[in-house]
MARROTI-56923 format. One record per residue (C-alpha): z, y, x; residue in three letters; residue number from 0. Coordinates in steps of 0.5 Angstrom, whole numbers, padded with zeros to 4 digits, m for minus. Layout:
BEGIN
      pz      py      px    aa     i
       Z       Y       X   ALA   NUM
...
END
This chain:
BEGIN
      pz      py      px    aa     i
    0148    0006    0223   UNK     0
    0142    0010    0223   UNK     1
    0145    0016    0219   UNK     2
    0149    0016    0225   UNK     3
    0144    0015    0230   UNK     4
    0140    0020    0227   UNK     5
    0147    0025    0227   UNK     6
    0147    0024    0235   UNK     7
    0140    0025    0236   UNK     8
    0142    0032    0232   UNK     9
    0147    0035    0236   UNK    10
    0143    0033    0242   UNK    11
    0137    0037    0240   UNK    12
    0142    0043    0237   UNK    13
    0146    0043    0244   UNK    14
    0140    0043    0248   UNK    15
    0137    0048    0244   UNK    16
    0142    0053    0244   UNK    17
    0142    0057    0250   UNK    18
    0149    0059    0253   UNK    19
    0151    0067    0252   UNK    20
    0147    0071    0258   UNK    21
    0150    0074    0264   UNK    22
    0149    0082    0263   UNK    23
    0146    0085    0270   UNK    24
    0145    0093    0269   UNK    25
    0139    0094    0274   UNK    26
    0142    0101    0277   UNK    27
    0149    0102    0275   UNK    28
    0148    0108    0281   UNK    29
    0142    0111    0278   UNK    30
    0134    0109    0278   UNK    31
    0130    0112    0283   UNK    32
    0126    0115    0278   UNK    33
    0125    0117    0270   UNK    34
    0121    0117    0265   UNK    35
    0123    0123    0261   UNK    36
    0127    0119    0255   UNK    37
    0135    0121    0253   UNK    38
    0135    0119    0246   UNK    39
    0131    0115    0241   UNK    40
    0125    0119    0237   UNK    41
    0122    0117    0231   UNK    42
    0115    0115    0234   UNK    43
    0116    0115    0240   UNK    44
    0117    0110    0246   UNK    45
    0123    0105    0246   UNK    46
    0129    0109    0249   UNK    47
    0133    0104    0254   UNK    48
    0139    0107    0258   UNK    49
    0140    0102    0261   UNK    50
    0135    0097    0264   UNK    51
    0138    0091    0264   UNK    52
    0137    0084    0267   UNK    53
    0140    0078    0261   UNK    54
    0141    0072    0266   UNK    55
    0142    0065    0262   UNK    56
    0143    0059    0268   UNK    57
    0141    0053    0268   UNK    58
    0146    0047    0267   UNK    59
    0142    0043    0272   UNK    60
    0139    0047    0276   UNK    61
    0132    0045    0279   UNK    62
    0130    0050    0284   UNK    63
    0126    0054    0280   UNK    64
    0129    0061    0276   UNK    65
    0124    0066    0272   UNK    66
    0125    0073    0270   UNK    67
    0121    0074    0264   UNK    68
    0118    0081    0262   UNK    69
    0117    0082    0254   UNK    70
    0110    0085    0252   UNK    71
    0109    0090    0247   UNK    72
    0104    0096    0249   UNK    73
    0108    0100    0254   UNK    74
    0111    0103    0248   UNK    75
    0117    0097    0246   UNK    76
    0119    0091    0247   UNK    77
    0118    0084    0243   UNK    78
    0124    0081    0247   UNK    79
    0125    0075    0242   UNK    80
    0120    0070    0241   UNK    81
    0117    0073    0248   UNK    82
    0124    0073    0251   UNK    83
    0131    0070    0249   UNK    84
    0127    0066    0245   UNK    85
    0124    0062    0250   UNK    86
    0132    0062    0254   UNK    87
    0134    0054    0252   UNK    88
    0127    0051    0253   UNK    89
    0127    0053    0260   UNK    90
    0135    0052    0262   UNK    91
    0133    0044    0259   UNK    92
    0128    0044    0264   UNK    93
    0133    0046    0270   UNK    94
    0130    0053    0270   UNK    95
    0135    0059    0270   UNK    96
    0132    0063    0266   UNK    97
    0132    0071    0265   UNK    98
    0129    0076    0261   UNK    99
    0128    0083    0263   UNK   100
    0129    0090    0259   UNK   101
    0125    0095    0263   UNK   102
    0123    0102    0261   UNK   103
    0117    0105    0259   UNK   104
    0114    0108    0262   UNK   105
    0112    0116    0259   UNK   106
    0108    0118    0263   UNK   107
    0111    0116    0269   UNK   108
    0107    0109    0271   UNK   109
    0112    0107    0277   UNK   110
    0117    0106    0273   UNK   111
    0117    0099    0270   UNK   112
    0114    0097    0276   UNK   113
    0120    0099    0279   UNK   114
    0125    0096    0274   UNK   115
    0121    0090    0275   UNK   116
    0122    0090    0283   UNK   117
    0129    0090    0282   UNK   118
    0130    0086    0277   UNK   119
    0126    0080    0283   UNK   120
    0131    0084    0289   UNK   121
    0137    0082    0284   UNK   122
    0136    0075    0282   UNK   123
    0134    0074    0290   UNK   124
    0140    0077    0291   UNK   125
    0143    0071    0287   UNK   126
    0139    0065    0289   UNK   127
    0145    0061    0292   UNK   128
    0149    0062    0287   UNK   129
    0146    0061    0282   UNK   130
    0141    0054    0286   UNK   131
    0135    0056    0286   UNK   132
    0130    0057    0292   UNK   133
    0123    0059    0288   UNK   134
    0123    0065    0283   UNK   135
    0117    0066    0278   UNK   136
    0115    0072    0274   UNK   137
    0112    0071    0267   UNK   138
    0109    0076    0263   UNK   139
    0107    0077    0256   UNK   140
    0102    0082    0253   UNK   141
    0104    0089    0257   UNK   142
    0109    0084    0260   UNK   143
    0103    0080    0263   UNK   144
    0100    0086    0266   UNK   145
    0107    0088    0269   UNK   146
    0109    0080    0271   UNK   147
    0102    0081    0275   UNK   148
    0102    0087    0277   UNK   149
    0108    0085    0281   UNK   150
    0104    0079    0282   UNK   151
    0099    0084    0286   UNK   152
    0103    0089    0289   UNK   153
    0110    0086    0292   UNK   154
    0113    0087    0299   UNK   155
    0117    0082    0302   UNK   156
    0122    0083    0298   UNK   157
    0119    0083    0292   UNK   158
    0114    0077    0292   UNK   159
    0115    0073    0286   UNK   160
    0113    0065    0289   UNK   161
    0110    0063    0282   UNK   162
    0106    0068    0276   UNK   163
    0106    0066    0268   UNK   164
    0103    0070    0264   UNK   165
    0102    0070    0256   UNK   166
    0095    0073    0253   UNK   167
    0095    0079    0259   UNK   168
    0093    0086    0259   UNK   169
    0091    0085    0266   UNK   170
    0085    0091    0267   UNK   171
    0085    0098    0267   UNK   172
    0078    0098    0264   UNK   173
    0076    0100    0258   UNK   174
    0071    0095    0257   UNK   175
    0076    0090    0257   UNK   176
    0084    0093    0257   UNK   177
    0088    0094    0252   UNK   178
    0088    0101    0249   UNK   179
    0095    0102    0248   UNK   180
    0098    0099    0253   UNK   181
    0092    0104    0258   UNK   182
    0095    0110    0255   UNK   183
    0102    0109    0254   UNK   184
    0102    0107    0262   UNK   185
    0097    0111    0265   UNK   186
    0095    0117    0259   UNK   187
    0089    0121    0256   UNK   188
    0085    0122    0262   UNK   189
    0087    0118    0269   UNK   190
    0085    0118    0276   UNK   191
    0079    0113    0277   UNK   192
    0083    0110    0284   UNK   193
    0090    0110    0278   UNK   194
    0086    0105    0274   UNK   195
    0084    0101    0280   UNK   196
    0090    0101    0283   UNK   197
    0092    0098    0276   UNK   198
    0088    0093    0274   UNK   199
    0090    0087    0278   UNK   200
    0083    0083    0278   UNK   201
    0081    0087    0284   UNK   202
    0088    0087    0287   UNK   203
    0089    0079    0288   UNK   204
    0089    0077    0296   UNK   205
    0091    0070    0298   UNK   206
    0098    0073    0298   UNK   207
    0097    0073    0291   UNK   208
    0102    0067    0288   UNK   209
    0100    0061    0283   UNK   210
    0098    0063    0276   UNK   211
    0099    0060    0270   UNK   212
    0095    0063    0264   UNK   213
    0094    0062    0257   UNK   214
    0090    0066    0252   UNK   215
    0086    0065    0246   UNK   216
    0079    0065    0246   UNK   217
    0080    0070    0239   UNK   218
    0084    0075    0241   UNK   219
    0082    0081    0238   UNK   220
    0088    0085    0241   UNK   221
    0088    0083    0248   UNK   222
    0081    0081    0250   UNK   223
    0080    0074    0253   UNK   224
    0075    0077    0259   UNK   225
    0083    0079    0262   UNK   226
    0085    0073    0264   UNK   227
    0078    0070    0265   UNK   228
    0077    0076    0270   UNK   229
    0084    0074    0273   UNK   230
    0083    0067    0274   UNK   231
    0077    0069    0277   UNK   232
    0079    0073    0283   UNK   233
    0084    0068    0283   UNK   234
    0080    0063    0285   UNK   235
    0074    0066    0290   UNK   236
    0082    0069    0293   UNK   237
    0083    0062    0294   UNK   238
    0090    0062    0290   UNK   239
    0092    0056    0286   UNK   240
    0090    0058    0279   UNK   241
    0091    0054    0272   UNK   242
    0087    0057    0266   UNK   243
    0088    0055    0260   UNK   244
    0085    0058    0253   UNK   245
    0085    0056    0246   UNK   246
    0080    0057    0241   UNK   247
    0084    0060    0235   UNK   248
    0091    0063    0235   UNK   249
    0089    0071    0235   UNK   250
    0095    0075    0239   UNK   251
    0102    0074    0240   UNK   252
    0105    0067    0239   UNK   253
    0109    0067    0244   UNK   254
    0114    0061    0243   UNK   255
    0113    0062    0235   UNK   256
    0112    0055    0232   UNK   257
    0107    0056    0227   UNK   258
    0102    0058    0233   UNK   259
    0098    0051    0233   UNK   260
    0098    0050    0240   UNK   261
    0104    0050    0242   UNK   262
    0105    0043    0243   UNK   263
    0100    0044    0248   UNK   264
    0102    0050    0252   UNK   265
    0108    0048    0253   UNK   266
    0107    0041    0255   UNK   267
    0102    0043    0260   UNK   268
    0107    0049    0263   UNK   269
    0112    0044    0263   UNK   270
    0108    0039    0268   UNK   271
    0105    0046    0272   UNK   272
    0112    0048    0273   UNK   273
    0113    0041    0276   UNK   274
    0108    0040    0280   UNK   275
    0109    0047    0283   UNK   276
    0116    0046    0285   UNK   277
    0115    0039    0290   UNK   278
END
């Protein structure tokens, strides 16, 4: 009898872990309306995407609440596992239709993740009642936390996300506090001063700014921590709903991987923010 309950409970947790096959979007079938420059993949170069594509998982039993996720990886590649796909049948468990976004890099053109990000918001809107949903976040890790906010901060009416996740941010421009590769692959060498304004998004939070969930660890070494204290901060004098949670050790890029020892933690606290949010 509990050889077989414990058979059962096997197959729940697999069938509930295992995300359905994604529905592909191509972001611009007609075109982008900008160019980064790459046409082949190159040795040491930033990642070649050809196509920018939307990867749609739709949850079973839909809450409301859809995502699309950015995955980090400096403005040069994209950690799109366990900072991407991996994260799909948590979500869908929680009645999440969840996405994950493969956008282009930049390469010295720095409006086109943004652009891609934009859209990937326009499409998923597009398709709200298809797939029931009425409220659509962003979340971002690392470099894609500094997309994920920057659409957070630099939206029209057709691209405000209603809710930001970020995993361990780039959120500032700032040399003090940004990280290195991230500035240089989106902005190069020596950019214009209202450039690194324009994009460190704790000086472009208003009260318009979505709700924010943050995670970062205090000793993180890549990214500091002072990103999304910074964030929080602004957040919070701009009056916009606003949870900050940091955890003494971890270093730099857990994502959804198991051996970060918070994983427990942030998940469950994610779990009940979402909730919260969606009432």
């Amino acid at each position: 009898m509990k050889k077989n309950l414990l058979i059962m409970s096997f197959i729940i947790i697999s069938s509930v872990l295992c995300a359905q096959k994604p529905i592909e979007i191509k972001l611009w079938p007609d075109g982008a309306p900008n160019d980064n420059g790459i046409k082949e993949q190159k040795e040491n170069s930033p990642l070649y995407v050809a196509e920018p594509t939307l990867y749609i998982y739709p949850a079973e039993n839909p809450n409301g609440m859809a995502i699309v996720a950015c995955p980090g990886g400096g403005y040069f590649t994209l950690a799109s596992g366990h900072e991407g796909h991996d994260m799909a049948a948590w979500f869908n468990s929680m009645g999440i239709t969840y996405s994950v976004l493969i956008y282009r890099m930049p390469n010295g053109n720095n409006e086109v993740p943004l652009s891609d990000a934009h859209q990937a918001i326009r499409i998923m809107r597009e398709k709200a009642h298809e797939l029931k949903f009425s409220r659509l976040g962003i979340m971002g890790s690392s470099a894609g936390g500094h997309l994920a906010s920057t659409a957070a901060t630099h939206f029209d009416e057709s691209t405000r996300p209603d809710f930001q996740i970020l995993f361990y941010p780039v959120i500032t421009m700032d040399k003090r506090y940004t990280h290195e590769g991230s500035r240089f692959f989106l902005l190069g060498n020596n950019p214009d001063e209202k450039l690194v304004d324009f994009y460190s998004n704790e000086k472009q939070v208003t009260a318009q700014t979505p709700p924010a969930f943050i995670m970062h660890s205090s000793d993180d070494t890549t990214v500091p921590v002072e990103n999304s204290i910074n964030y929080y901060m602004s957040l919070v004098k701009n009056g916009v709903p606003a949870s900050l949670h940091t955890y003494p050790i971890g270093g730099h890029g857990w994502g959804f991987r198991d051996d970060f020892i918070y994983k427990r933690q942030w998940t469950g606290e994610l779990e009940k923010w979402l909730r919260e949010i969606n009432k």
